[in-house]
ZAMARGU-4260 file (C-alpha; in steps of 0.2 Angstrom, whole numbers, plus 5000, padded with zeros to 4 digits):
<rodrens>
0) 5000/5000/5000 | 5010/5016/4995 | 5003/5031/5009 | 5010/5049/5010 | 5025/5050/5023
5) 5015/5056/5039 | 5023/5071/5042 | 5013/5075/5025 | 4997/5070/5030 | 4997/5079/5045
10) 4994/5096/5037 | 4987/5107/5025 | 4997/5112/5014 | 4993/5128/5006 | 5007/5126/4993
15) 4999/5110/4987 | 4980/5119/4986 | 4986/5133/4974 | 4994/5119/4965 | 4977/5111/4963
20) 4970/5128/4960 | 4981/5138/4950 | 4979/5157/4948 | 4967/5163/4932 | 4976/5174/4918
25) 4977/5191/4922 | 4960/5201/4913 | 4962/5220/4908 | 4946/5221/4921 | 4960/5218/4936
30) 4956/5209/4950 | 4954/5212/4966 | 4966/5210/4980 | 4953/5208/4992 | 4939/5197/4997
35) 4923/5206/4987 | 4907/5208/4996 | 4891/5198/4994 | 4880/5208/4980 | 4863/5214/4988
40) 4848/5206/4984 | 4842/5219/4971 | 4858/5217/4961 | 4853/5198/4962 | 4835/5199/4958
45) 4840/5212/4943 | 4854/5200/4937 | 4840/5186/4934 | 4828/5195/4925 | 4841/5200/4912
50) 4845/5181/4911 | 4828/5177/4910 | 4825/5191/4895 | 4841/5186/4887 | 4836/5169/4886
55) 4821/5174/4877 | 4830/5184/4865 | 4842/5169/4861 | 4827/5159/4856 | 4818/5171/4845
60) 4834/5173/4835 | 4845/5163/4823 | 4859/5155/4830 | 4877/5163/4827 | 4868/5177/4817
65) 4868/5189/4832 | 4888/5195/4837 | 4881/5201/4854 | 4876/5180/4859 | 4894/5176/4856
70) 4903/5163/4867 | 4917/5174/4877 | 4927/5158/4874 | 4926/5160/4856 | 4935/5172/4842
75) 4926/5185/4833 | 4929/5175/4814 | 4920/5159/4823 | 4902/5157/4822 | 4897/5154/4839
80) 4885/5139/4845 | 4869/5142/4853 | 4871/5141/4871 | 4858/5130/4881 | 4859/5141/4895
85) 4861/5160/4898 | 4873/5170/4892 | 4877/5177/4908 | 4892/5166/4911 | 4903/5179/4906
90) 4899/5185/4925 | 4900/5167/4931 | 4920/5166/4925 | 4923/5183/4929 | 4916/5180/4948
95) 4925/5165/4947 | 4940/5174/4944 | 4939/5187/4959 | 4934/5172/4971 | 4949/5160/4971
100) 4949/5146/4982 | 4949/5145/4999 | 4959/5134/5010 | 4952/5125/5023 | 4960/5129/5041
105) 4950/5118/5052 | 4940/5104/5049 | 4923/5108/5056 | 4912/5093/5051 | 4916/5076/5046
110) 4917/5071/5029 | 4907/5056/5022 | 4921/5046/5014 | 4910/5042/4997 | 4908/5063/4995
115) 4928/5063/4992 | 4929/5044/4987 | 4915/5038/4976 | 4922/5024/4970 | 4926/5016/4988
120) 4912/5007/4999 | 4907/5012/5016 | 4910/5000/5029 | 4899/4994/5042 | 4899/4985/5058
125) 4893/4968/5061 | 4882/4959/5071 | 4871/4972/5082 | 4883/4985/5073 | 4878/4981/5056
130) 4871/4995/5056 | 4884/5007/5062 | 4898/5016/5050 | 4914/5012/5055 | 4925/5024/5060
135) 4941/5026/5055 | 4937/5015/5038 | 4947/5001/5038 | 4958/4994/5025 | 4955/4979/5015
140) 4973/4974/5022 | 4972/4958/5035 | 4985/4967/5044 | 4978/4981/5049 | 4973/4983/5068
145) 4955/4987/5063 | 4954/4970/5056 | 4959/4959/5070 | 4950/4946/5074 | 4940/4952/5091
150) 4948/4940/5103 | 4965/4947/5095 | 4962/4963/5100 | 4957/4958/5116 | 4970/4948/5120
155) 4981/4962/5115 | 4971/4974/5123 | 4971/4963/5140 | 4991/4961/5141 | 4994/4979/5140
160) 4978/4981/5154 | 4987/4969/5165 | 5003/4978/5164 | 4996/4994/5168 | 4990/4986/5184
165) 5008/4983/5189 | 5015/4999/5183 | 5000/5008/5196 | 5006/4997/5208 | 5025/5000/5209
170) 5018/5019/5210 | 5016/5018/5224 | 5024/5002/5234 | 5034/5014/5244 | 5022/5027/5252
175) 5015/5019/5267 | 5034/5013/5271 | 5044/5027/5269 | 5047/5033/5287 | 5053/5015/5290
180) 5066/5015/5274 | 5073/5031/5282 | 5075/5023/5299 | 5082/5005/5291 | 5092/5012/5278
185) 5100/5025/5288 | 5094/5040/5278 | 5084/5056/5280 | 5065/5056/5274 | 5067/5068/5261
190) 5078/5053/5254 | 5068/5041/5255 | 5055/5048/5248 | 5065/5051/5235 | 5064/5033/5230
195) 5045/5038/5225 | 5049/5054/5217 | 5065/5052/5204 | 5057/5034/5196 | 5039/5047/5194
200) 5050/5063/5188 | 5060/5048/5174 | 5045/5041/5169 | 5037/5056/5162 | 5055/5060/5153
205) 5054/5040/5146 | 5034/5041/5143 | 5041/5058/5131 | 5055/5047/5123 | 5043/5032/5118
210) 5030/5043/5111 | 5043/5051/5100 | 5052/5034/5097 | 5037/5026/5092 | 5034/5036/5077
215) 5047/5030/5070 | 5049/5012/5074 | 5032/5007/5081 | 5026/5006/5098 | 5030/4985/5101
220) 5050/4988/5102 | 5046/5001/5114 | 5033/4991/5124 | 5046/4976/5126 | 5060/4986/5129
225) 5052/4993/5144 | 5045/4979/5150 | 5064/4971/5151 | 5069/4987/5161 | 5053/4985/5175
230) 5058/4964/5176 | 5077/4971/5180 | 5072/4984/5192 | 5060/4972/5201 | 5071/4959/5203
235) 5085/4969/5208 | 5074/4977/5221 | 5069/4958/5229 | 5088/4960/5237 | 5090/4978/5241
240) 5087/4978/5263 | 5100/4991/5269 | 5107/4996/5256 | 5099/5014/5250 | 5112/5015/5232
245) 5106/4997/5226 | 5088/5002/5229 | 5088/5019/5221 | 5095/5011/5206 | 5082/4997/5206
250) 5068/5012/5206 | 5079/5022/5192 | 5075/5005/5179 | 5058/5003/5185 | 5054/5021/5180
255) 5060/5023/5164 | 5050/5008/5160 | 5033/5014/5167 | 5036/5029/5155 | 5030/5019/5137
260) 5015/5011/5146 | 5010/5028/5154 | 5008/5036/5135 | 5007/5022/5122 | 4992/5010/5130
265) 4979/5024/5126 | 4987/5025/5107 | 4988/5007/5106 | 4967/5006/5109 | 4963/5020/5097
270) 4974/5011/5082 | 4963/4995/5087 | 4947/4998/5091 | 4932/5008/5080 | 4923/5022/5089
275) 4910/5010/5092 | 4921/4999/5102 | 4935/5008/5110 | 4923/5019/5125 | 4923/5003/5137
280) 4939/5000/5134 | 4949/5019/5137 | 4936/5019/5153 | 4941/5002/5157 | 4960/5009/5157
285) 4960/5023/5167 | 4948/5015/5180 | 4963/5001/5184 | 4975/5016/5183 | 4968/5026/5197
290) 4961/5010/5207 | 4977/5001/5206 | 4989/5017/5209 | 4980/5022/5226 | 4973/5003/5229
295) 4989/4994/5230 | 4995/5004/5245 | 4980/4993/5256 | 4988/4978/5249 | 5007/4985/5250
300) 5006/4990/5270 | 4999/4974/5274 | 5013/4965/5262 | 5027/4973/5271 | 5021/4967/5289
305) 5030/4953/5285 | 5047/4947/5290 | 5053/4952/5273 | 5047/4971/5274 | 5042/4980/5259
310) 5053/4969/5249 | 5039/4955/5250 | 5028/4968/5236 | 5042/4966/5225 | 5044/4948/5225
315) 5025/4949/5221 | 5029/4959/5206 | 5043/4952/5200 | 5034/4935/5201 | 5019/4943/5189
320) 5030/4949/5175 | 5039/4935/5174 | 5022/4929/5167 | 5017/4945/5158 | 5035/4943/5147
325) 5030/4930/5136 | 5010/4935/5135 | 5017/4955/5129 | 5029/4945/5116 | 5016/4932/5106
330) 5000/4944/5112 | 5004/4961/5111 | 5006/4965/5090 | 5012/4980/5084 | 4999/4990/5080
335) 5006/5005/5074 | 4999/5005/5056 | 4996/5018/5041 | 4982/5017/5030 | 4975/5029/5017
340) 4956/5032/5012 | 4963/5035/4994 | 4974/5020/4988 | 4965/5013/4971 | 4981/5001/4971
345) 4976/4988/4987 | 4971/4972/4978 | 4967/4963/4995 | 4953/4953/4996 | 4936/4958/5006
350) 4938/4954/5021 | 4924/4948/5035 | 4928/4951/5053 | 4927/4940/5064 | 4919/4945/5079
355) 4922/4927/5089 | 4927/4930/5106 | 4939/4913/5106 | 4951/4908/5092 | 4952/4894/5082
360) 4968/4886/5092 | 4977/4873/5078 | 4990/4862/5086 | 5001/4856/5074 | 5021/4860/5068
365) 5015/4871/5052 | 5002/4884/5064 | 5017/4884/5077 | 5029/4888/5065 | 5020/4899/5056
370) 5015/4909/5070 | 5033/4911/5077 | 5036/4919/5062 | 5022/4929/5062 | 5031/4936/5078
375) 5042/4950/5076 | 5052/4961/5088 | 5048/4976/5074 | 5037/4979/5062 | 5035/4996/5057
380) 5045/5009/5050 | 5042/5025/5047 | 5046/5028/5030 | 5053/5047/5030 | 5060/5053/5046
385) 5061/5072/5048 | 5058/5085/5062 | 5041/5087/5056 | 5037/5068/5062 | 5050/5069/5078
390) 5041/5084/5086 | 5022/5081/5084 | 5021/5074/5101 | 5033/5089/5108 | 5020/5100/5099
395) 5005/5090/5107 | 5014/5093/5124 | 5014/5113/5124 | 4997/5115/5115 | 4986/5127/5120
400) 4973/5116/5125 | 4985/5104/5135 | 4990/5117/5143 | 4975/5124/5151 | 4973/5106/5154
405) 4988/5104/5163 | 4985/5122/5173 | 4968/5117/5179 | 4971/5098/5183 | 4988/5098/5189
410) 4986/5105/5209 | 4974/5090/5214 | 4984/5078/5204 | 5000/5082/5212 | 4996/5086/5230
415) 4987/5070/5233 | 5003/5064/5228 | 5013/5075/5239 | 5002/5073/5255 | 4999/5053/5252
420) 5021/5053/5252 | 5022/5063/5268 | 5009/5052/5279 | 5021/5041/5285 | 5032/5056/5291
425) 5017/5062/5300 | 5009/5049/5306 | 5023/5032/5309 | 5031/5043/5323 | 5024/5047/5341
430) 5013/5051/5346 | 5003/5042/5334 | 5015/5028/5330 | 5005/5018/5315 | 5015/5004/5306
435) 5014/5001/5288 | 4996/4993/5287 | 4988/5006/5298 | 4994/5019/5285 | 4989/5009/5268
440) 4973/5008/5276 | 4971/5027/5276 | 4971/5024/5256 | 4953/5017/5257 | 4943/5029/5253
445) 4953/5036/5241 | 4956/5023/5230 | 4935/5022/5233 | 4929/5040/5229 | 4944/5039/5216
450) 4937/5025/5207 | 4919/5027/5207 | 4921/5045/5201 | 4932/5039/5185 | 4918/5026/5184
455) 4904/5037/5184 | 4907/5054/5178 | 4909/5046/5162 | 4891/5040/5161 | 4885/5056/5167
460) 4893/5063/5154 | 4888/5050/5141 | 4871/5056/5143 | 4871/5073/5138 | 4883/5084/5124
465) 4898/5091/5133 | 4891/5109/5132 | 4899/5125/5141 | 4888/5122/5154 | 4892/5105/5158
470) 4910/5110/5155 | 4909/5123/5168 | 4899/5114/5180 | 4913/5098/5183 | 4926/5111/5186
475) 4917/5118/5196 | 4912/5104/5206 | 4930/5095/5205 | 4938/5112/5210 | 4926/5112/5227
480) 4929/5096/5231 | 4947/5096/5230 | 4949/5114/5237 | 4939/5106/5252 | 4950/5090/5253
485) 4967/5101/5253 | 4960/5115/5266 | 4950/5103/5280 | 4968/5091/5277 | 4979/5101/5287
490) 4965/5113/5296 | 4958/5098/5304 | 4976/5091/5305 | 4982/5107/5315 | 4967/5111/5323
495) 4963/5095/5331 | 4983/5095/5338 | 4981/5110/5347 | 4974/5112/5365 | 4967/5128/5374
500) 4976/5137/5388 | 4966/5141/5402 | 4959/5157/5401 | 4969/5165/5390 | 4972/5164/5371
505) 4988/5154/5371 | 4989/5134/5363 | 4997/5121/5372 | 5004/5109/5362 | 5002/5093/5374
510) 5007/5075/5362 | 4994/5063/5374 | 4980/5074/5367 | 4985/5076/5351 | 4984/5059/5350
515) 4967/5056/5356 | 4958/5071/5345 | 4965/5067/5326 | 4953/5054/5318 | 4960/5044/5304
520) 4944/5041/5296 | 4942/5057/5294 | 4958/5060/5286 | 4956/5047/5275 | 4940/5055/5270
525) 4948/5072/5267 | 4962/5064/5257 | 4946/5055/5246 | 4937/5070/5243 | 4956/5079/5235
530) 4956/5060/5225 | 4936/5063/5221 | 4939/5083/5213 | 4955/5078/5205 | 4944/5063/5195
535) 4931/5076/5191 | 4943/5088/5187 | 4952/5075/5174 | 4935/5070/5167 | 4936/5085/5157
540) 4954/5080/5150 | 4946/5069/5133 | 4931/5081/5129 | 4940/5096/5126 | 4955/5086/5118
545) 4943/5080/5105 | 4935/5096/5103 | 4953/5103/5098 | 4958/5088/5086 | 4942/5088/5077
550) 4942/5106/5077 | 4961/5105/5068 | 4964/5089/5062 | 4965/5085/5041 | 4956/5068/5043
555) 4951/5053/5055 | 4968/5047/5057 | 4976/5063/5061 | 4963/5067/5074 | 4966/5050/5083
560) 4987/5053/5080 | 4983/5068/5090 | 4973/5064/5102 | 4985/5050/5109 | 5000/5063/5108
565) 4992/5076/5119 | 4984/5062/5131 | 5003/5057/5132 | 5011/5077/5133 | 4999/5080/5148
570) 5003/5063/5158 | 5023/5067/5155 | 5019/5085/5163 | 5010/5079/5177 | 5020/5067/5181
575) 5034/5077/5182 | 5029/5092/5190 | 5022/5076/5205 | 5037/5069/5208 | 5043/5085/5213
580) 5030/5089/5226 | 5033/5071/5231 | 5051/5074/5235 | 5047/5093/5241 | 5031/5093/5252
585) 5037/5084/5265 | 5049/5095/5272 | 5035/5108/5271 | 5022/5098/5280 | 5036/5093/5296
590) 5028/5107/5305 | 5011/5111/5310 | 5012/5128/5304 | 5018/5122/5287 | 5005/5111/5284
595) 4993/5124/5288 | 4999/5137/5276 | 5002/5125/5264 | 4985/5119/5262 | 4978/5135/5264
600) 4988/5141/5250 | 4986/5127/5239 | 4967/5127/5243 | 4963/5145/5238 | 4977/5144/5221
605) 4966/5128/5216 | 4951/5139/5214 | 4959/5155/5206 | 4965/5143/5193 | 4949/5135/5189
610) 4940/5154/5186 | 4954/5158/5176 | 4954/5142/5166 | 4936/5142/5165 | 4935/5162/5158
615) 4947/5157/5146 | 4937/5143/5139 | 4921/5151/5139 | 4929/5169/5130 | 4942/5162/5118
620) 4939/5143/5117 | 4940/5146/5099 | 4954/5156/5099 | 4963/5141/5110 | 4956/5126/5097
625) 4966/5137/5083 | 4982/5140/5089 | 4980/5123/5093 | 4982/5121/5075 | 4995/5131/5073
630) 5007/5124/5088 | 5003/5109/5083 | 5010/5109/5065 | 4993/5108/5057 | 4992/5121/5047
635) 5009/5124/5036 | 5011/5142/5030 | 5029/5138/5022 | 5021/5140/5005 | 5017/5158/5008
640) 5030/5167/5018 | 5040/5175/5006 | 5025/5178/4993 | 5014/5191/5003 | 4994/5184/5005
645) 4985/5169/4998 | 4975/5179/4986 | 4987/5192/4979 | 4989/5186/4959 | 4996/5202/4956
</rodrens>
């Protein structure tokens, strides 16, 4: 199948328009330089009655007898035809002429693929879906994604699921034991929860690295790869007691392999799935990616009660991808694949999908054989290699729109971080004195309010368009609740530590009471309402990402490239700007007077943001979805830089 290189197909090129468009030859008349106004309706009215009269006079006369009736097109010593319609078209080229073609900028609607390909067949589901059009149109190649078999795609689709499950849970194995590695491994607490923070703050540098990489050889070698460095990382971390180097550098692997299944997974559904299909499945996702990133830590505390410690998480781990190796090599395809809606040259036969959910398992040599053949470590190359392709998902990264995403989700996001790294420095030492189990268990209602928000904003939204006011109300709503959790979190913290005087204003700080009065349910409620407005907050995330690609992207496949790259710029940001507040807040929050003003001051930021954010949607959000466009490499104006405007012919 011969496809533009992508970098092509990811723009308009205006060059290529005037190409297919060229410039009329210059008339004595001149032509305008500017756009000329709509004629009145008079001028229209007038302009039809002298059609209609000369069409009369034409009939009432001999053809090619009259000089007046001759076709502009014609010379004066040719007789001229009768025409079978009016002779006004001497205004229709000359209007033609002052109105040259415009290029589109934006994509508004979607284009049926028979009203720019007549000659290609729409195709439709199957089954209940017979009746649905499939989108993106699939190739009659066998190899495309589109066309797997279901139970391929599921099976792919359920490897990359399960690893994501381990990569949430190594998130976290750390923060309801950190305040015992400081005291085991001889180290301060900003150190050891340093062993949180640097594997988060590398994974969003690898998650930009395999994004990038993967446009040029595929997203499989980047998958495996990574995998083989989490297998190293965990294993080395089975042996690692005392010994704070060896640890660090256990952590160091496992990061830079979460970073491809933290931005290719979602890429790897939208190049597999239809519209129809892929819903459940990027809910499905980012349900066991919250659940298991703030679940594990009830698993993990009770895990590390044992004689082993915390390394007793990472024998579990290890013991899980050692099955997950072989099911990512002979289940995970590359699916990484470029089709074109216009190639007249395919000569694949029709193909039926096959919407069984089991295969058809053949157990002889030749199948074996065949399918180990079948199995590549790469199977994609980009054909042309050039900046253009290396820095879309840069592009995607500093978008407009991903950066008011960034801007308005990025507080909750990180300070549930931040404050679920420093519970362990507040709560492990007297006068509280909670081992590992008791502080996991303050993750409870997190992980709860956490999941069944990402579970159930969706269908609330499902039901209704994602119009301005739904838009503004779940910010609104996800900006109270987490302004809420980060305020009564170290209010009620500070407030319920401090004891009266008698009779006078002053505070005694007395450890016996402070004690008594704090209330761990409570705090784990606090902490799930900071997890429940960061959800809703990131509910918003794919709505206005689709409103910017189908606002500026050239076709289906573009749109979908896009999507993925700035899903994959803002999780690299986040991540980032989180393992700094991991590795930062707790030396904040050591004091009572720092916690207090931190969360005051985090609280009252959180909401300043969330007006600002929301104003700039609801004034400019066009404005935003355009240079969009224009960050993103959408639109190429290369063609006209050096030759003045579009419509200049002069």
């Amino acid at each position: 199948m011969t496809t533009r290189p992508e970098s092509e197909q990811s723009t308009i090129d205006i060059a290529q328009i005037e190409k297919s468009f060229p410039v009329p030859p210059k008339s004595s008349h001149g032509i305008r330089k500017s756009l000329p106004p709509l004629p009145p309706m008079a001028e229209i009215e007038r302009d039809a009655a002298e059609a209609a009269a000369s069409q009369s006079k034409s009939n009432a006369t001999a053809a090619g007898t009259d000089s007046k009736n001759l076709s502009p097109t014609t010379s004066k010593s040719e007789k001229a035809s009768p025409l079978p319609f009016s002779v006004s078209t001497a205004k229709l080229i000359w209007s033609l002429q002052k109105d040259e073609p415009r290029p589109m900028t934006a994509s508004t609607r979607r284009l049926s693929f028979t009203s720019i390909d007549p000659k290609r067949n729409l195709k439709y589901g199957v089954g209940k879906h017979g009746t649905v059009e499939l989108s993106p149109q699939p190739s009659e190649d066998p190899n495309d994604p589109l066309n797997w078999p279901l139970w391929k795609k599921n099976l792919n689709f359920v490897v990359l699921l399960s690893t994501a499950v381990i990569v949430g849970a190594m998130k976290t194995a750390f923060v309801s034991v950190h305040n015992v590695l400081a005291v085991k491994e001889g180290v301060d607490y900003t150190d050891a929860v340093a062993l949180t923070a640097v594997p988060l703050i590398l994974s969003a540098v690898a998650g930009m690295i395999s994004t990038i990489l993967a446009r040029v050889w595929g997203k499989r070698p980047i998958y495996l790869v990574s995998m083989v460095l989490m297998f190293i990382g965990s294993a080395w971390n089975i042996d690692t007691r005392g010994e704070f180097a060896q640890n660090m550098a256990a952590r160091i692997f496992q990061g830079f392999g979460w970073g491809a299944f933290d931005t290719l997974v979602l890429g790897s559904i939208l190049d597999t799935y239809f519209e129809h299909e892929r819903q459940t499945k990027i809910l499905l996702y980012n349900t066991v990616s919250v659940s298991t990133t703030w679940g594990a830590p009830l698993i993990g505390g009770v895990a590390s009660m044992t004689s082993r410690g915390f390394l007793t998480q990472f024998e579990i781990f290890t013991t899980f991808l050692v099955l997950l190796i072989p099911l990512l090599i002979f289940g995970a395809p590359e699916t990484t694949y470029k089709r074109s809606s216009f190639d007249e040259q395919d000569t694949f036969p029709i193909l039926t999908r096959s919407q069984s959910r089991l295969p058809t398992i053949t157990f002889t040599k030749d199948a074996v054989l065949r399918y180990l053949r079948a199995v590549r470590f790469q199977s994609f190359k980009a054909t042309i290699v050039n900046r253009g392709l290396l820095m879309q998902a840069p592009r995607a990264a500093v978008a407009p729109s991903t950066i008011l995403l960034f801007l308005v989700t990025l507080l909750p996001y990180v300070t549930l971080w931040g404050l679920a790294s420093s519970l362990s420095l507040l709560f492990t030492p007297p006068p509280f004195q909670l081992n590992e189990s008791s502080i996991g268990l303050i993750f409870f209602t997190p992980f709860l309010l956490g999941t069944a928000a990402v579970v159930g904003i969706p269908f609330l939204l499902r039901q209704r368009r994602f119009t301005r006011t739904v838009h503004l109300a779940s910010l609104a709503m996800g900006a109270a609740f987490a302004s809420i959790g980060i305020l009564g979190f170290g209010l009620y913290i500070v407030g319920s530590a401090q004891q009266p005087g008698r009779g006078d204003s002053m505070v005694i700080w007395n450890l016996a009471f402070t004690r008594n009065s704090i209330s761990f349910p409570v705090i784990s409620f606090l902490l799930g309402l900071l997890a429940l407005g960061s959800a809703t907050l990131d509910s918003t995330i794919q709505p206005v990402v689709q409103q910017s690609t189908a606002f500026t992207s050239a076709n289906m496949n573009v749109a979908l490239r896009n999507i993925a790259d700035m899903h994959a710029g803002l999780t690299c940001l986040r991540n980032l700007i989180a393992g700094a507040f991991v590795l930062g807040l707790p030396t904040v929050v050591r004091t009572w007077d720092g916690l207090r003003g931190s969360a005051i001051g985090m609280g009252v930021v959180q909401i300043f943001i969330t007006a600002v954010v929301a104003a700039v949607y609801f004034d400019l959000g066009e404005n935003v979805r355009q240079l969009d466009g224009l960050v993103m490499g959408l639109v190429d104006l290369s063609g006209v830089k050096n030759r003045g405007s579009f419509f200049d012919s002069d």
